[in-house]
C-alpha positions in Angstrom: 5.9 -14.7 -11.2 5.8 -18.5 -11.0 4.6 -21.1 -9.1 7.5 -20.9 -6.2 7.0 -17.3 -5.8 4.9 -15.9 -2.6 3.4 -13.2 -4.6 0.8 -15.3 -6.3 -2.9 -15.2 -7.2 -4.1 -17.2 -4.3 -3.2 -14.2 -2.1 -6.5 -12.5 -3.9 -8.4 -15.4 -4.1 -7.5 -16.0 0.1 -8.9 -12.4 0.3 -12.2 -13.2 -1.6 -12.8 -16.3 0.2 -12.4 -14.8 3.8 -14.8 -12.3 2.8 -17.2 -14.3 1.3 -17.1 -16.6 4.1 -17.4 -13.8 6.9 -20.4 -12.0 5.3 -18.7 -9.2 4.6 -19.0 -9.4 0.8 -22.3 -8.1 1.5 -21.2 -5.0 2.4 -18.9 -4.2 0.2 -19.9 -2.0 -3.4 -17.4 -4.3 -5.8 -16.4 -2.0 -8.7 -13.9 -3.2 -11.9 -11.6 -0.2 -12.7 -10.0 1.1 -15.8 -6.2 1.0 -16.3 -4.0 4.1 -15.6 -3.1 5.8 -18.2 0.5 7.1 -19.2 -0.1 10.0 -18.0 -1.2 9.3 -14.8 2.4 7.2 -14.2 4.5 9.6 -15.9 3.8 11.6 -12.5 5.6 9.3 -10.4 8.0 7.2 -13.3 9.9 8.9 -16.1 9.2 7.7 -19.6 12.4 6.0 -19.7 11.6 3.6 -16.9 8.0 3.1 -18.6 9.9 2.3 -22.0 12.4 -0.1 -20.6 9.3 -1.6 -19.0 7.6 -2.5 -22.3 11.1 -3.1 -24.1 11.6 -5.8 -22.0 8.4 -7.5 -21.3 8.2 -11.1 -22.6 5.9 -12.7 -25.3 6.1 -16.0 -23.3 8.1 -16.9 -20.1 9.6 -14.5 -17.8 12.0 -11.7 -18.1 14.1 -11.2 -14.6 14.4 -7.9 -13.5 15.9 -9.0 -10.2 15.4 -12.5 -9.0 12.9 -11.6 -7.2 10.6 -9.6 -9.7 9.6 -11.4 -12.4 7.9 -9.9 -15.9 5.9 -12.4 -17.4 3.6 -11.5 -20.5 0.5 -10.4 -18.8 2.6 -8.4 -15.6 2.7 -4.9 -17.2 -1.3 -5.8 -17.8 -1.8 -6.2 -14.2 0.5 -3.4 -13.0 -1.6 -0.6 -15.2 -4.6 -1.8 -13.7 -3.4 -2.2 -9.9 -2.3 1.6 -10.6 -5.8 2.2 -12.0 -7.4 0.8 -9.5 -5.8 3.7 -7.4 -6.9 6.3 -9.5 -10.4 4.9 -9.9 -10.8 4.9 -5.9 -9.5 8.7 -5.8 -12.0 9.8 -7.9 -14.7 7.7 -6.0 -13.7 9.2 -2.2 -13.5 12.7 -3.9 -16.7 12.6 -5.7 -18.4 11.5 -2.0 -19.8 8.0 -3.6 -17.4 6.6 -1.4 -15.8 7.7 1.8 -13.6 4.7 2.0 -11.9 2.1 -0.4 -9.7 -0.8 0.1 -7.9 -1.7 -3.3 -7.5 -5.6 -3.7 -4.8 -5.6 -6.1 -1.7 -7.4 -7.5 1.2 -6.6 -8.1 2.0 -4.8 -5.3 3.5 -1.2 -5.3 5.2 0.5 -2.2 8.8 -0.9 -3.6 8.7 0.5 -7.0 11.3 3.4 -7.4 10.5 6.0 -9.1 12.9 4.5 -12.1 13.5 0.5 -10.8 11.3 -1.7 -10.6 12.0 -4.4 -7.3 10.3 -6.2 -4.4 7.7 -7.9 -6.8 6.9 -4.5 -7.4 6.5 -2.8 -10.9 4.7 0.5 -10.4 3.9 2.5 -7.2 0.3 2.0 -6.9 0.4 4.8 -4.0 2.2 7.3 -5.5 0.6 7.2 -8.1 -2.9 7.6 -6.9 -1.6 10.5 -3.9 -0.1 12.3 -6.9 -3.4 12.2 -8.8 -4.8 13.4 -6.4 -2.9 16.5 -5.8 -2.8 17.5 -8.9 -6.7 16.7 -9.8 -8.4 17.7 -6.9 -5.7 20.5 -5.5 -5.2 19.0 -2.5 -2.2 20.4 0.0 -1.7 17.9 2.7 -2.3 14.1 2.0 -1.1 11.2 4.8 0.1 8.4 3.5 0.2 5.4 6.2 2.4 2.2 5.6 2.6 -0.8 8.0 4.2 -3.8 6.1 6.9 -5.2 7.4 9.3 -3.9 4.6 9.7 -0.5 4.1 8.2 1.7 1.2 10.9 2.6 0.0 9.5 3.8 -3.0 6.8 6.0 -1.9 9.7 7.4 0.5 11.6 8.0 -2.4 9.0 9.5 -4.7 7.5 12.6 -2.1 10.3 12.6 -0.2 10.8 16.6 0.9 7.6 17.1 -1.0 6.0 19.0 2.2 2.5 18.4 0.6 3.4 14.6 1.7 3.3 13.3 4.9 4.5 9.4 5.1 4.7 7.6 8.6 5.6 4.0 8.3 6.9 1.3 10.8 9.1 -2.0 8.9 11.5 -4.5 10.6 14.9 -3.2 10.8 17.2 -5.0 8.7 14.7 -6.5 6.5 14.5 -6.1 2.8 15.0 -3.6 1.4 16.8 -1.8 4.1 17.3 1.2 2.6 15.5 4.3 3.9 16.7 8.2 4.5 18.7 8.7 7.5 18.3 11.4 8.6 14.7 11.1 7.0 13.5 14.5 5.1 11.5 16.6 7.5 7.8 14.9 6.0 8.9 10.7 6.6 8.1 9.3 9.7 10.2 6.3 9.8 10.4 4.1 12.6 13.0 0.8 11.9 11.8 -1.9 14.2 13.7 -4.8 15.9 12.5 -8.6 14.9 9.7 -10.1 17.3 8.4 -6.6 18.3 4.8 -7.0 19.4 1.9 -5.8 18.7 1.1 -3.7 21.9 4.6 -1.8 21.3 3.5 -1.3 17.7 0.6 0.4 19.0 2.5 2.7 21.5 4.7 3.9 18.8 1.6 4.7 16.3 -0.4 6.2 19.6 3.3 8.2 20.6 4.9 9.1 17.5 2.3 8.9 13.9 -0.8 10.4 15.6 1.0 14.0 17.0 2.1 14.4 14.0 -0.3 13.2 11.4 -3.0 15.5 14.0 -1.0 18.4 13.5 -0.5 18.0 9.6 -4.6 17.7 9.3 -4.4 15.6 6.1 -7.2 16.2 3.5 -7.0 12.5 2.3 -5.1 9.1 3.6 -3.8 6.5 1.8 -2.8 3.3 3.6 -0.1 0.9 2.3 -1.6 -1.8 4.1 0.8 -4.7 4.0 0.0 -8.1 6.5 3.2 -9.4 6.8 4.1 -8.2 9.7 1.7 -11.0 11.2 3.3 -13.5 13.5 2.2 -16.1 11.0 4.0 -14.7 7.9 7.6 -15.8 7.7 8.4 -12.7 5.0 9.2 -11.2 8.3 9.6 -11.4 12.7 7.2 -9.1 13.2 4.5 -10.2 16.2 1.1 -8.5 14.8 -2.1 -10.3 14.8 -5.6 -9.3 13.3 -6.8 -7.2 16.4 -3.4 -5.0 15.9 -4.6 -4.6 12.3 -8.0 -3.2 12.8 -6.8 -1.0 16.1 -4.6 1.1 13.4 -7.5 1.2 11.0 -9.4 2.3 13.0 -7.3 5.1 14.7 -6.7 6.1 11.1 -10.3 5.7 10.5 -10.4 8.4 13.3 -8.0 10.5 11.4 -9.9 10.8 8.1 -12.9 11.8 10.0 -11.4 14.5 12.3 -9.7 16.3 8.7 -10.7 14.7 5.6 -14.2 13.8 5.7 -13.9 10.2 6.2 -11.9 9.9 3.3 -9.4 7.1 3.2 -8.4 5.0 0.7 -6.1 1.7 1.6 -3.9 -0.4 -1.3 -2.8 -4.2 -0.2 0.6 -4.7 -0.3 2.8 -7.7 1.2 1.3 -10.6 3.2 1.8 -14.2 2.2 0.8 -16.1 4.8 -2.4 -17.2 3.1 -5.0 -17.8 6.5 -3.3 -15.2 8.2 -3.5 -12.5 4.9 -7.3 -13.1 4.7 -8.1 -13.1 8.6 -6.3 -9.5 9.0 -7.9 -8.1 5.5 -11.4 -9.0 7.1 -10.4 -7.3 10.4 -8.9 -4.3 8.1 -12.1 -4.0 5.5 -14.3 -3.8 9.1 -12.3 -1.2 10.5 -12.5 1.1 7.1 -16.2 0.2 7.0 -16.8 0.8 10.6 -18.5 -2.7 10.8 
């Protein structure tokens, strides 16, 4: 989106390096994935919104959607293969060549409206792959977990009241983009935080308030939104997390998947621009998914 913006390619290539340099490369089963198609995003976004999308998508330079999201001529690209990736990692857990995926991808997703694109995000990677999944492989409960420091407030938008849906997420209060249901429909678990809440309390909250109820929904299939700036490092946000916090949720997710949906769980990288800290807490994530 330029060269000022914190959503760049060195986020990826921070990622790759960490687990190159950890060893962890060498456990990991690297696949390349095919774009989504249409159809497969025409079950979260209308047509319009995918029309307006490739209306206004720029032969050279950048077209502003907001000032913060940024088209530039290889964005829309990028964004049908992030949302590939998705679908590609759906069919892998479902199939039982995989039983769990983390999806290295940019742009991100978990802003994208169902009909606006904003928060450097385009299409909603997420949605897009839990609604795939529904409707491919018939499934009736699916969990979908998001701890970035912003709010999805685009997945909560897109299953909202969808009972087949259960989202629990944790984001700084007052942080962009500060908008989420209140009251939240009966199947979003939202929990607004204040600035500099710590880790340990981050914990208590996942241990008091997501587990009870993702236990009692059984899900068939997680998803994770896992965004990283909530780290104490990252200055998108106040948050006080630190690697350890990261793999304690994965794993208790980890948990999860096992008790109810047969390990499956499949994990899409959101924010986190705090370039050391981003590729510390996806090593501590990959390990948790991998049980490593």
């Amino acid at each position: 989106m330029g060269s000022w913006h914190p959503e760049c390619p060195d986020r990826l290539s921070a990622i790759n390096d960490r687990l190159v340099a950890s060893g962890l490369m060498d456990f990991i089963d690297e696949q390349t994935t095919r774009p989504a198609t249409d159809a497969d995003v025409l079950r979260v976004h209308p047509a319009a919104y995918i029309a307006y999308l490739r209306e206004h998508a720029p032969t050279e330079g950048y077209f502003a959607i907001d000032p913060d999201t940024l088209m530039n001529p290889h964005t829309l690209e990028a964004a049908w293969a992030a949302a590939g990736a998705g679908i590609t990692a759906v069919d892998a857990v479902m199939r039982q060549t995989h039983r769990s995926v983390f999806c290295a991808v940019r742009p991100p997703g978990h802003h994208a409206r169902p009909a606006q694109a904003m928060g450097f995000c385009f299409l909603n990677n997420i949605a897009i792959a839990a609604a795939y999944a529904m409707e491919q492989y018939a499934l009736e409960r699916v969990a979908i977990i998001d701890f970035d420091v912003h709010h999805g407030n685009g997945t909560e938008e897109a299953f909202a009241g969808d009972s087949r849906v259960l989202m629990c997420s944790f984001f700084q209060h007052h942080l962009f983009p500060d908008q989420y249901q209140n009251p939240p429909a009966q199947n979003m678990v939202n929990i607004p935080v204040e600035p500099y809440t710590k880790g340990d309390d981050l914990r208590q909250l996942v241990s008091d308030v997501w587990m009870p109820r993702l236990r009692e929904f059984q899900p068939q299939l997680l998803f994770i939104s896992a965004g990283f700036d909530a780290h104490r490092e990252d200055e998108m946000g106040q948050l006080g997390m630190v690697e350890s916090d990261y793999a304690w949720i994965t794993e208790q997710m980890v948990t999860l998947a096992d008790e109810s949906a047969g390990g499956r769980i499949i994990s899409f990288l959101e924010g986190g621009y705090s370039l050391s800290a981003l590729g510390r807490s996806t090593e501590a994530h990959i390990r948790a998914l991998a049980k490593l």
